[in-house]
Structures are given as C-alpha cells and as structure tokens.
NULO-761591 format. One record per residue (C-alpha): residue in three letters; x, y, z. Coordinates in steps of 0.5 Angstrom, whole numbers, plus 500, padded with zeros to 3 digits. Layout:
// NULO-761591
ALAXYZ...
//
This chain:
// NULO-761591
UNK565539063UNK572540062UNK575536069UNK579542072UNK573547071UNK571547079UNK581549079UNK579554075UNK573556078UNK576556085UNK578563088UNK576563095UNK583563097UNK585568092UNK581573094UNK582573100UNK590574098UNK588579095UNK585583101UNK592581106UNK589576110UNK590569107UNK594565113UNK595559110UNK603556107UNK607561111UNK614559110UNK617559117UNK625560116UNK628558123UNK624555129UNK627555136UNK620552139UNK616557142UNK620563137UNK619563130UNK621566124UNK618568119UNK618573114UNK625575118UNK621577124UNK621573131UNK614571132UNK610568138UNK608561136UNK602559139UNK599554133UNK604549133UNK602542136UNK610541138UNK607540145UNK613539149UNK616543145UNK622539143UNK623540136UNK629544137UNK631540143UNK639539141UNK639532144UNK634531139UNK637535133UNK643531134UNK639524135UNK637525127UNK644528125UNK647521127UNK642516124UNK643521118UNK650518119UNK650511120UNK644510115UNK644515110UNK638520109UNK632515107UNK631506107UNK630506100UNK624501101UNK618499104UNK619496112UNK616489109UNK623489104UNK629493104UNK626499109UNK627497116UNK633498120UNK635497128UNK632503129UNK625501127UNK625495131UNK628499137UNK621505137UNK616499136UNK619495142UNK619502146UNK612505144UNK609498145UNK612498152UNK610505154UNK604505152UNK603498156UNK601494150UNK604487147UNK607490141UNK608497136UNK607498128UNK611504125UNK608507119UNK611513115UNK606518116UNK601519122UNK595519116UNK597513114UNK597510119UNK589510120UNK588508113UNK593502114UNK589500121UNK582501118UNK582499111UNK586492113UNK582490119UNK575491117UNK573488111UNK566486108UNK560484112UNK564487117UNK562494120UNK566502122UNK563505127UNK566512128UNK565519131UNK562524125UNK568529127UNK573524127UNK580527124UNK580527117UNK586520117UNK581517120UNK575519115UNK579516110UNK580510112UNK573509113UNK572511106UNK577506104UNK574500109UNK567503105UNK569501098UNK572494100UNK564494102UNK565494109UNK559497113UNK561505115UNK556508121UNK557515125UNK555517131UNK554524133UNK559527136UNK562524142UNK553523144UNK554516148UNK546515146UNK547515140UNK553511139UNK549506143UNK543507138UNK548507132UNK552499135UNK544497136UNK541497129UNK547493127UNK544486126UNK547481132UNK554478131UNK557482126UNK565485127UNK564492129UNK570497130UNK569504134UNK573509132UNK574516135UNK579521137UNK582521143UNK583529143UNK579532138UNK584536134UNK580543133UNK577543139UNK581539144UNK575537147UNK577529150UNK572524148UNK568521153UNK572514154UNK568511160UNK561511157UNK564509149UNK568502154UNK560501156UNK557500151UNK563497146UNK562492151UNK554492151UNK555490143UNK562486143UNK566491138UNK573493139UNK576499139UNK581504136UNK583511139UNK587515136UNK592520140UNK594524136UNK593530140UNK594526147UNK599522147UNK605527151UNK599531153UNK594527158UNK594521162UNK600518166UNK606521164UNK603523157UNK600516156UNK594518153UNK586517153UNK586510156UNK591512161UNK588519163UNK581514165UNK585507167UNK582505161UNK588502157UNK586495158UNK579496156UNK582499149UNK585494143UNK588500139UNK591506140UNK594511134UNK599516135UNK603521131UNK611522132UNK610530129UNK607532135UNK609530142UNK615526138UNK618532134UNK619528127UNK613525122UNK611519122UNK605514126UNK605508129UNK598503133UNK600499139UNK595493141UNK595485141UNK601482138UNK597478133UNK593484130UNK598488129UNK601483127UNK596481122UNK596489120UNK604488118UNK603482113UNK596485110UNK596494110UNK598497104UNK599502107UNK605499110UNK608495105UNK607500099UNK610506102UNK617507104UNK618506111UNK621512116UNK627515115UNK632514121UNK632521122UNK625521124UNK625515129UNK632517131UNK629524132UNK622520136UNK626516140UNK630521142UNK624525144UNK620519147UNK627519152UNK626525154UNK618525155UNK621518160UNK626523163UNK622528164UNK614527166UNK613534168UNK613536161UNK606533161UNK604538167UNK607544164UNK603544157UNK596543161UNK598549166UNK601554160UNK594551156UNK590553163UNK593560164UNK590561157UNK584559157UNK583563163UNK586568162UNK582569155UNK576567158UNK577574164UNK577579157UNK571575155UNK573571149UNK568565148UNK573560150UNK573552148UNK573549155UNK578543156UNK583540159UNK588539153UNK594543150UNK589545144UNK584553147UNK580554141UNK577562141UNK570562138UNK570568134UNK564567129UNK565569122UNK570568117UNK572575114UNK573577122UNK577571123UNK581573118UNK582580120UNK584577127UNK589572124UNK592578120UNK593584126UNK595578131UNK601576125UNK602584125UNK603583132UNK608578132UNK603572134UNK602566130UNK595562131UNK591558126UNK585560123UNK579555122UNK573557118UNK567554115UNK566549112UNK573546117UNK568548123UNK560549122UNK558557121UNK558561128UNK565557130UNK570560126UNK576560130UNK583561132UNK586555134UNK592555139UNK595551142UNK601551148UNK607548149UNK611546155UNK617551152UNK612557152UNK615562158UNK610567162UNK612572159UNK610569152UNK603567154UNK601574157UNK603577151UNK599574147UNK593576151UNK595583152UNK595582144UNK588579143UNK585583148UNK587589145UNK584586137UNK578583140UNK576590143UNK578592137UNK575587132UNK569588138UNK570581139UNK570582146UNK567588151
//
C-alpha cells in the first residue's frame, strides 16, 4: 500500500464543504477582540480564548511595533545560543514572580512547551501519570518520554479514585510525575487539584498543571489552578500559553530553579527551536502589565461566561456546568452541529464546532468561549440568535 493512500482516501472534510457547513481555517481579516471580520462582515466572536480580550489592546500593539524596532522581526537562533534577548530574561523574571515561584522558562510555543517539560524530566524507569482527556501538547510529551522508555499511565478523567488506584500499582520508590490540565480546553471543567495534591503526596510524585485556559482566568488575580485552591506551594510545576490571556504565542513553565534550570540545559525542545520573537514577548509583557493593573479583567470574563451559561441554560440548552471562560453547549450529532455552526455564521456569530472522535459520540458541541471585552449587548444577542436556531434545529423546546 502506497503511504499517501489513507490522504487520498480522506473526504470527510471535503464533503462537508461541499454541503456548506465546514467551520474550519476561516480567514479573519481584521480583529478588534470581540468583533471580527471575516468574509467582509462584522462578526461576534465567541470562540476565541483571547480572554481578556487584549490582542487589539493599543498598549499591546504598540509594545510589539517597538521590540520590532529595537530587535528586528526574529532572534535568528535558539535561546541556548544567539536567540535570547533583554526581553526574554525580563518575561522569565515576571512570570516566575507572578506565579510565586523561583524561576521561568520561556518556550517558542505553548505545544512546546509540554513536549520540552515531560520528555526532559521523565526518562527510563521513571513514570508519567496523566488524565486521559489531557490536552493534546501534553499527549505528545507523554508519547515522546514513552519512546525514551519512560513508563506512560492514564487515569480517568479528573477520577481521584482512579488516579490513586493507578499511583498504586506503580512499584514503591519509582519517580512519578502527574500530569493534567488545570482548566480542560473542551470543557472548561477545572481539574479537582484538592484531591489530586492528597494523593501525589500519599505516593511521592510531582506534579505538573498546565494553565493554559486558566491562567488570567481563575484564582487570585488571574493566577491559576494552584492559586484558585491556595495550593500554589503543593504544585511543583506549572505551564502557560501567551496566546491566550497573554495575546501573543509562545509558553513558559514556572517552578524550583534547579528543575527549570535542568529543563534549560537539556529540553530539545528548547535548544532546538528558535526562540520567541521580541514581538510576542514584548506583546505578553505587556499584556501581563495590563493583567496587574487591572485585576477586574479576571471578573469580567467569569461574569460574561456566567450570564451565558445561564442564559442558554433558561432556553433549555444542555449546557457544561463551570466556573471558566470556556460554556460548551451539548448538541449531540455531528451533522446538526454543523448545521448550527453554519446558521449561527449566517447570522453573525463565530463558535467552534467539536465533533467526533475530538468528543465521544452524543457530546459534539459548540464551544464558546467569552472575553472580559465582550459587552451586554454582544452576549444577548448570541443568545437571542441561538435560542432562534435551536427551536429551530429542535435543539431545544
């Protein structure tokens, strides 16, 4: 069999073009945060994980028009050699102070980022100990540590039970690490840190959370998982993302400043990339600035988000109960779910649409998500638009 047979044979996308509801790779042309334009219409935004809403921030656009000034477009090179500049080393000693930690460590994605972590730190003989539902970064890295021979268990999702059945079955005094999300991106259910802290101490392991979708979202003053339960001295590590909360691209893991200090002499990840160019972390610096400033930010995105998640519940939509920025709304079969992103597109509103195998059959949704910009107005007439689909559709009543 030819290796680009199953290429050719992959028409899933394809047909559902052809049917006018594909949802994927739509070119936006301009962004003002909770406004875009796409196909030349003004379009709510409601997908986005641009939490605070800060990407069209002018202090922000400016921020990253002037590191382009001083430092040219790119590093040329990978932190390790040619690639760091003033303005790495300024993000690294801001991050680690805001998060309460010893130190930082910038990656050039936040994919990376778990790669560069999990495959440097657990090697052979040792074990990852990880939720199945797990960001996909984070898969990854397991994968990656696994081939290095590394030990590579799941637990069922966010089951403590289950965790500490799995932590049991590992022989006594082997290096575990537990791995999981903070904030679960397709759900936005928050990972139940209490319980996971008992039993990593019970069994000796470490463990590492990634913030992705919580950090500028819960805990004090936007400061994540740890910090949302008081736990931040009972986490060793902690990922993050600068393409959310932070408006630019690129990650970074706070900890102990000998790991992370370990992980910046031995991560592939890191010392084969080039680093982070000074626009985005001139751009996250910035946008972290603006977090400090403005702690109400943090407020705004969990009201807009609540006045959502109720709002669809009153229609009778099946909504994902939380707390996040993330309201997942449970339609259940992958053509309606197409045919729901399309008329909410029509209509002016932009959501994503996840459907099997991304979710188990029955949970294909639209996943919105909300911003502290969003206004009233915004938010009430993406309901009014849903509520009018989902009678329609026969979603809801």
């Amino acid at each position: 069999m030819d290796l680009f047979d199953k290429c050719r044979a992959f028409t899933r996308a394809d047909e559902v073009k052809a049917k006018g509801y594909y949802p994927y790779f739509r070119a936006i042309e301009g962004n003002e945060g909770p406004i875009v334009t796409i196909e030349g219409r003004k379009i709510i935004m409601a997908g986005s994980n641009n939490y605070l809403g800060l990407t069209a921030h002018p202090r922000v656009k400016e921020a990253a028009l002037e590191a382009i000034r001083r430092y040219g477009t790119g590093c040329s090179g990978s932190r390790y050699l040619t690639g760091t500049i003033k303005l790495h080393n300024e993000l690294e000693e801001r991050l680690a102070a805001f998060m309460g930690k010893e130190s930082c460590l910038l990656f050039s994605t936040g994919f990376q980022t778990a790669q560069g972590v999990i495959f440097t730190l657990v090697q052979r003989g040792e074990y990852i100990v990880s939720d199945k539902d797990n960001h996909a970064s984070i898969q990854a890295g397991n994968l990656m540590a696994k081939g290095a021979y590394a030990t590579f268990l799941r637990y069922k999702h966010n089951d403590m039970r289950d965790l500490d059945a799995v932590l049991s079955s590992i022989p006594p005094g082997k290096s575990v690490l537990i791995v999981s999300d903070g904030v679960f991106s397709t759900t936005g259910e928050i990972i139940d840190l209490p319980a996971l802290v008992v039993s990593a101490k019970k069994h000796g392991a470490r463990i590492l959370l990634d913030d992705a979708h919580a950090i500028g979202v819960i805990g004090k003053g936007g400061r994540g998982t740890a910090s949302e339960f008081g736990l931040e001295k009972e986490v060793d590590l902690t990922m993050g993302t600068f393409s959310k909360t932070f408006a630019s691209l690129g990650g970074f893991v706070v900890g102990e400043r000998a790991v992370i200090n370990y992980i910046k002499h031995h991560s592939p990840a890191l010392i084969f990339s080039a680093s982070p160019t000074p626009a985005s972390v001139a751009a996250a610096l910035t946008a972290l600035d603006i977090l400090e400033e403005q702690p109400d930010l943090v407020h705004r995105i969990v009201e807009n988000a609540q006045y959502m998640r109720d709002g669809f519940t009153r229609m009778g939509f099946r909504v994902v109960p939380g707390r996040t920025g993330v309201v997942p709304v449970i339609i259940g079969d992958d053509e309606t779910t197409f045919i729901f992103w399309r008329e909410l597109f029509d209509a002016g509103v932009f959501v994503n649409a996840f459907i099997s195998p991304a979710v188990p059959p029955g949970l294909q949704m639209l996943r919105t998500s909300y911003m502290a910009t969003h206004e009233r107005s915004h938010l009430d007439r993406i309901l009014e638009i849903s509520g009018d689909i989902g009678k329609k559709l026969g979603v809801i009543p």
